[in-house]
N, CA, C and O atoms as a GROMACS GRO file, in nm:
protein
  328
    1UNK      N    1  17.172  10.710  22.639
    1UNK     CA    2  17.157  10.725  22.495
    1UNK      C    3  17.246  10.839  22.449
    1UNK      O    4  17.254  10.951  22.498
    2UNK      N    5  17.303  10.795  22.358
    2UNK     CA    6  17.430  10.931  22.284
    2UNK      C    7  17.430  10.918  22.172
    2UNK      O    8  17.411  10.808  22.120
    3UNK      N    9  17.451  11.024  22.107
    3UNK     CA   10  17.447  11.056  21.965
    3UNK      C   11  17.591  11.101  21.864
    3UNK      O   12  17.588  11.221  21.835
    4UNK      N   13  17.647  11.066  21.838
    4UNK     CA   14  17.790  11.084  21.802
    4UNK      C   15  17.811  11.105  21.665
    4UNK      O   16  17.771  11.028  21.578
    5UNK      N   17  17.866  11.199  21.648
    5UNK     CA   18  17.919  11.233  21.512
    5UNK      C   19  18.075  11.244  21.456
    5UNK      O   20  18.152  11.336  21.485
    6UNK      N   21  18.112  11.115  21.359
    6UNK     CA   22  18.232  11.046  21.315
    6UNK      C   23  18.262  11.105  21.216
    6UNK      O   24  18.190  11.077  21.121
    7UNK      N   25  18.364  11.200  21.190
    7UNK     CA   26  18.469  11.273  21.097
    7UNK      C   27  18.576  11.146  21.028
    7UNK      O   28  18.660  11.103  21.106
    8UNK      N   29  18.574  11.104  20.926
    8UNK     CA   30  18.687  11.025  20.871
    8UNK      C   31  18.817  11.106  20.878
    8UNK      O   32  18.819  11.223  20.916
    9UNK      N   33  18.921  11.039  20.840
    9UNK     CA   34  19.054  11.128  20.819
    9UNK      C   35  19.022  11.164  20.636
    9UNK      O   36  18.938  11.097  20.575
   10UNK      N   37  19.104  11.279  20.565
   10UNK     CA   38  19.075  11.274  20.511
   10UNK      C   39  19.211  11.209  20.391
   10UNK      O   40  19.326  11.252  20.379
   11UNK      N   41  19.146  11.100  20.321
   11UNK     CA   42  19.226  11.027  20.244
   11UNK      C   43  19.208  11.016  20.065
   11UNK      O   44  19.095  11.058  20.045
   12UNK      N   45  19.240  10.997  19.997
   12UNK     CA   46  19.261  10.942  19.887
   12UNK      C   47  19.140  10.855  19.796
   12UNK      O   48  19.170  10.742  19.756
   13UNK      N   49  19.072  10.883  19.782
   13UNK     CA   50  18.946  10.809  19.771
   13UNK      C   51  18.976  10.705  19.631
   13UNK      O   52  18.967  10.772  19.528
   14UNK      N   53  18.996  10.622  19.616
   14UNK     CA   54  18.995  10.517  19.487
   14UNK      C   55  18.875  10.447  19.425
   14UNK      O   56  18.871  10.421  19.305
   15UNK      N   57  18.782  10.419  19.507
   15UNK     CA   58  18.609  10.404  19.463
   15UNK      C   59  18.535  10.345  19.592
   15UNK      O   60  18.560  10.249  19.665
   16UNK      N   61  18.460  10.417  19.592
   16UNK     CA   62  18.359  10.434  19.700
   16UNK      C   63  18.273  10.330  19.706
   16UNK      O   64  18.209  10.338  19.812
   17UNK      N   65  18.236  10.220  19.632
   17UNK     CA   66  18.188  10.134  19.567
   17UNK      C   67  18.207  10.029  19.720
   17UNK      O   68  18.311   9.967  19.740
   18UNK      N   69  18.097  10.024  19.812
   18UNK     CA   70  18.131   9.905  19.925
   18UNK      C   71  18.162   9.961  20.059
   18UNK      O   72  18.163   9.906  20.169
   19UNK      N   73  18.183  10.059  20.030
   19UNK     CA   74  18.213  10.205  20.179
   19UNK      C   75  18.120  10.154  20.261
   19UNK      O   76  18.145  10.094  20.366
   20UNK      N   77  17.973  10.183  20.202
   20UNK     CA   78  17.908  10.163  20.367
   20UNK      C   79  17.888  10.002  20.393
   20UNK      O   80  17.849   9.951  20.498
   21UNK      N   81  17.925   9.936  20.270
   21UNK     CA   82  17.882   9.787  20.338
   21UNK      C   83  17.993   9.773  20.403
   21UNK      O   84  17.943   9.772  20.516
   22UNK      N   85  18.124   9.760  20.425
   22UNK     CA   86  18.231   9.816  20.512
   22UNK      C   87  18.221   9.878  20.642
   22UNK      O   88  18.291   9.831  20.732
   23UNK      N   89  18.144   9.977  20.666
   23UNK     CA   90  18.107  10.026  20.786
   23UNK      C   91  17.982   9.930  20.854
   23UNK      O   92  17.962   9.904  20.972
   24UNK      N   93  17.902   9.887  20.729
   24UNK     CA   94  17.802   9.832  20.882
   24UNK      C   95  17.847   9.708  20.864
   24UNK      O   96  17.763   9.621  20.887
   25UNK      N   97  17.998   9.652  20.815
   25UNK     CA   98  18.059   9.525  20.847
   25UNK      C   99  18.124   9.565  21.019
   25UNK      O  100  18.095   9.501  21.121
   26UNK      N  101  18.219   9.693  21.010
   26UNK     CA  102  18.241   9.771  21.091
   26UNK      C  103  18.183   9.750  21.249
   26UNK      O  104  18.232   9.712  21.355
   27UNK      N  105  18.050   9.797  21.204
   27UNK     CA  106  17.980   9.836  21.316
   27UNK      C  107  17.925   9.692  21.406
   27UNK      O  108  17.897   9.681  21.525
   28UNK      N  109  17.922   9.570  21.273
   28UNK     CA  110  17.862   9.451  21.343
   28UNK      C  111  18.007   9.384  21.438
   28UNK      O  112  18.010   9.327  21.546
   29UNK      N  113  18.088   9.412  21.368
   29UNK     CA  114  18.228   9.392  21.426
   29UNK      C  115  18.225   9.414  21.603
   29UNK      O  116  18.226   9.334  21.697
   30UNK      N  117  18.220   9.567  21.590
   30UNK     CA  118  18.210   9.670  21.699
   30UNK      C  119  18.106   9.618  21.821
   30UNK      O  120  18.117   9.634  21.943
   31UNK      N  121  18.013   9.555  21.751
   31UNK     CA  122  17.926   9.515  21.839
   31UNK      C  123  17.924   9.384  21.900
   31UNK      O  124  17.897   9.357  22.017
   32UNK      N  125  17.954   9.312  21.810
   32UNK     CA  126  18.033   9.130  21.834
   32UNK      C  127  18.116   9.121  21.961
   32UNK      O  128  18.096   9.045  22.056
   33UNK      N  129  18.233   9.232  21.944
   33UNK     CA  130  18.345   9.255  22.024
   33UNK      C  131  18.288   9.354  22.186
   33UNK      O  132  18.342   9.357  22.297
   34UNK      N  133  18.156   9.428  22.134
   34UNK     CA  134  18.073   9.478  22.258
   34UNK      C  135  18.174   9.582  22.334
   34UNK      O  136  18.205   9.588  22.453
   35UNK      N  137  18.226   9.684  22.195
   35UNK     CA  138  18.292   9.768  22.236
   35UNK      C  139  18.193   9.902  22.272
   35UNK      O  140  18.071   9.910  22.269
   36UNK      N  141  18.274   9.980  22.298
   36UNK     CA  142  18.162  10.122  22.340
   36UNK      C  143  18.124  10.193  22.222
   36UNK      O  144  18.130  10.150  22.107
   37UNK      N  145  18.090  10.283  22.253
   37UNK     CA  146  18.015  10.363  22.100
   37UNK      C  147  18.089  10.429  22.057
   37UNK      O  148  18.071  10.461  21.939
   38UNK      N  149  18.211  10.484  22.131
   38UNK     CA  150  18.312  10.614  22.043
   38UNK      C  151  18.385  10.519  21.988
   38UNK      O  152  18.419  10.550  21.874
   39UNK      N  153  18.436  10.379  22.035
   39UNK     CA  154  18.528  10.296  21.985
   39UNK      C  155  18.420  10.222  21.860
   39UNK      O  156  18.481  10.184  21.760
   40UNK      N  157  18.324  10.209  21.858
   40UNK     CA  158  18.234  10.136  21.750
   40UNK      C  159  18.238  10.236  21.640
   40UNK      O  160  18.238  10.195  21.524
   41UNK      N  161  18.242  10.363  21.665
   41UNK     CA  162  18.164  10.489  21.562
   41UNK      C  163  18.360  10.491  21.502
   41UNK      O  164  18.389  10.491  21.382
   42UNK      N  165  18.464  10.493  21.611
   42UNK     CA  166  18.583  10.475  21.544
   42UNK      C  167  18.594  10.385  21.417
   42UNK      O  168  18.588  10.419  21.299
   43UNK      N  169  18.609  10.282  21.462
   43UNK     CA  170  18.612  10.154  21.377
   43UNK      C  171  18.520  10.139  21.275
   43UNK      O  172  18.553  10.087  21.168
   44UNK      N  173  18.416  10.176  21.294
   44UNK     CA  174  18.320  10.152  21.173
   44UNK      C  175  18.302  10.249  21.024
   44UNK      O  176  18.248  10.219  20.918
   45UNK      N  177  18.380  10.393  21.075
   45UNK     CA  178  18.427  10.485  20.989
   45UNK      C  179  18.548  10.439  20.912
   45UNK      O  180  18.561  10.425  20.791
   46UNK      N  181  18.644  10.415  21.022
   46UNK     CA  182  18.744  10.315  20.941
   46UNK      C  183  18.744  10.267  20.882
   46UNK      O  184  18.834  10.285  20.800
   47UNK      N  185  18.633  10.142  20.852
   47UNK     CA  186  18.645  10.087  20.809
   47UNK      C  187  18.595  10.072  20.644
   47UNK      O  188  18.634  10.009  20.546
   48UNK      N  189  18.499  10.158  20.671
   48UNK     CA  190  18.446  10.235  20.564
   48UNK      C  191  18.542  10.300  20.444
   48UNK      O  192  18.539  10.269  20.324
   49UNK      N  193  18.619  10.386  20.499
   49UNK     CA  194  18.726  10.495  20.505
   49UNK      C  195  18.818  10.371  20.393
   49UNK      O  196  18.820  10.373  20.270
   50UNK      N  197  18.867  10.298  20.460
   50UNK     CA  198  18.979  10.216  20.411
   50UNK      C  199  18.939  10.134  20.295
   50UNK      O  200  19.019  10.085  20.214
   51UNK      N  201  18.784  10.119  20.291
   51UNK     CA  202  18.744  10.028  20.191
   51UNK      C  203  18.725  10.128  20.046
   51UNK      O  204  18.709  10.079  19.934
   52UNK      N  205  18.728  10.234  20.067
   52UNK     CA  206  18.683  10.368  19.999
   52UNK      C  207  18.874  10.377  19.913
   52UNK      O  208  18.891  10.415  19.797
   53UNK      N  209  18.979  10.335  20.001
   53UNK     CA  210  19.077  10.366  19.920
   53UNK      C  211  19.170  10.273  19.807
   53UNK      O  212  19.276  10.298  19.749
   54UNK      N  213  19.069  10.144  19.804
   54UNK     CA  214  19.077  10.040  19.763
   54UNK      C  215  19.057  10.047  19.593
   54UNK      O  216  18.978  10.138  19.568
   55UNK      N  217  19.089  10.000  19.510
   55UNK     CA  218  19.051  10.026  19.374
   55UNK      C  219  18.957   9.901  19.363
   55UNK      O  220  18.971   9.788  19.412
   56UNK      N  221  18.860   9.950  19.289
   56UNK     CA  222  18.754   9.804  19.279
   56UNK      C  223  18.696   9.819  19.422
   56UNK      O  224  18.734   9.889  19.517
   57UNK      N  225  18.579   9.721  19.405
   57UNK     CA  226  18.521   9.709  19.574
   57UNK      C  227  18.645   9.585  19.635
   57UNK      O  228  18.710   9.490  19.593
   58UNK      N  229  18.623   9.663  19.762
   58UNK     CA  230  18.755   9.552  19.812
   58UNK      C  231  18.734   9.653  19.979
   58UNK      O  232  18.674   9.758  20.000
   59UNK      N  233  18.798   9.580  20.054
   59UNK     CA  234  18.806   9.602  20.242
   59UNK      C  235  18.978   9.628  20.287
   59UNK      O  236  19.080   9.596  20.226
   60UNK      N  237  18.960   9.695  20.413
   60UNK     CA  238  19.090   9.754  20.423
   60UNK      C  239  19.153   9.636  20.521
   60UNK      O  240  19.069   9.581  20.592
   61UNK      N  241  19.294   9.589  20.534
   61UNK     CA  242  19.331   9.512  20.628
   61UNK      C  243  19.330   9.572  20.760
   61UNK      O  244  19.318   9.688  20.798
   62UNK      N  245  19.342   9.481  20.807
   62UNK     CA  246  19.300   9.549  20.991
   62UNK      C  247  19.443   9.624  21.054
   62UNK      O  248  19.455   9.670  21.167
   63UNK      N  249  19.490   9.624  21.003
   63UNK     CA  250  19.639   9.769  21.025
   63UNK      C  251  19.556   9.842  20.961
   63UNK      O  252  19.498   9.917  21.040
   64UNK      N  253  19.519   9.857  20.844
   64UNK     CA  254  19.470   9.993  20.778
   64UNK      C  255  19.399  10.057  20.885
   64UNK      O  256  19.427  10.161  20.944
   65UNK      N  257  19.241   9.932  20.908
   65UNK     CA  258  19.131  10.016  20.960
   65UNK      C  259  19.199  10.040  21.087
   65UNK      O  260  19.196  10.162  21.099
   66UNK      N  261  19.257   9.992  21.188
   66UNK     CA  262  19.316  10.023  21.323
   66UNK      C  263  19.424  10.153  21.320
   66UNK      O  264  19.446  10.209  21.428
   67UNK      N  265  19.490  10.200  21.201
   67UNK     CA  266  19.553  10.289  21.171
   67UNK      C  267  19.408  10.438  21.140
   67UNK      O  268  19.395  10.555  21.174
   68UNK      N  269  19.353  10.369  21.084
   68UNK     CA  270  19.282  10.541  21.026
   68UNK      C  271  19.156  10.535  21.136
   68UNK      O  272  19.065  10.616  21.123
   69UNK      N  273  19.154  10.440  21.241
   69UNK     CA  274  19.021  10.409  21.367
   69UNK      C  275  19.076  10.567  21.446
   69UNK      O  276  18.998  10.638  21.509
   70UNK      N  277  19.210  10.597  21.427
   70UNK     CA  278  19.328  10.658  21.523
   70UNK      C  279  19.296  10.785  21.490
   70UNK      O  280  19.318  10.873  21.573
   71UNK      N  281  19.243  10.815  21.375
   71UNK     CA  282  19.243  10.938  21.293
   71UNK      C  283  19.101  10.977  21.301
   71UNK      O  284  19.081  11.098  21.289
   72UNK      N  285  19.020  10.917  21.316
   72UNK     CA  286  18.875  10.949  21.311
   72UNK      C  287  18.824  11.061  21.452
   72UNK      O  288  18.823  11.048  21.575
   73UNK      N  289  18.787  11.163  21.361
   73UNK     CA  290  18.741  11.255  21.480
   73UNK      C  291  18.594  11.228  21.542
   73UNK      O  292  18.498  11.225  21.465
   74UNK      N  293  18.579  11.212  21.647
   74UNK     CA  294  18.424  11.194  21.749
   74UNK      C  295  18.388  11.319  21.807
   74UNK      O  296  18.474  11.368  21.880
   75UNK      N  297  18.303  11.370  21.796
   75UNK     CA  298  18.191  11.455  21.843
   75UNK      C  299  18.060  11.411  21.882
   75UNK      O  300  17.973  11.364  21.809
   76UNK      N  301  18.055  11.437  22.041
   76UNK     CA  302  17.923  11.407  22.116
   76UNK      C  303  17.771  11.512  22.088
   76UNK      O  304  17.716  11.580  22.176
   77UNK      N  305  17.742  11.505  21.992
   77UNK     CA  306  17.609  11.565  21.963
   77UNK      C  307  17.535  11.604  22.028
   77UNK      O  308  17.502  11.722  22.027
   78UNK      N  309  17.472  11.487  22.127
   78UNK     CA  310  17.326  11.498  22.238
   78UNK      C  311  17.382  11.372  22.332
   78UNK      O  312  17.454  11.277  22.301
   79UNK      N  313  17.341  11.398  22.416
   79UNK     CA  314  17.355  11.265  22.452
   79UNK      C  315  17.164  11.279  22.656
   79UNK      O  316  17.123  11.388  22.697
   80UNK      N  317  17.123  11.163  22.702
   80UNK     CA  318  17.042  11.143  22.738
   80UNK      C  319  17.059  11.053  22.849
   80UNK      O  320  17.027  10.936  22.826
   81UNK      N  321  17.106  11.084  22.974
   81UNK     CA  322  17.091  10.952  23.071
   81UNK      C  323  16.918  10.864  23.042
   81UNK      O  324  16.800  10.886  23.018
   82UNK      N  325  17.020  10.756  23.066
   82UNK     CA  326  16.876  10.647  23.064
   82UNK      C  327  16.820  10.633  23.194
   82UNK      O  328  16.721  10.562  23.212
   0.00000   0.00000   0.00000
């Protein structure tokens, strides 16, 4: 069990309007694909991130989010062998 804390890059914000439905599009993504958690907590900030620089609600193309996945800082909080 780990606990991780995801820093976005910091960008341009155009409306925030859909950010987190973006991330837990993100995160279901992350999980579909049954990636690990620093690569899920990457991508799902991203994706967030990118939808945030969008005017109107709107989603980032997958260069965007794979570009700013690159930029996202991870910090291990706690973490708990199972």
């Amino acid at each position: 069990v780990r606990m991780l804390h995801a820093v976005p890059p910091h960008v341009q914000i155009a409306h925030p309007t859909g950010a987190g439905d973006a991330l837990l599009a993100g995160i279901m993504v992350a999980l579909d694909q049954k990636l690990p958690m620093d690569a899920l907590a990457r991508w799902s900030v991203a994706a967030g991130t990118a939808s945030a620089q969008h005017a109107g609600v709107g989603v980032g193309t997958y260069q965007e989010i794979q570009e700013l996945a690159s930029q996202v800082t991870i910090t291990e909080i706690w973490s708990e062998d199972e």
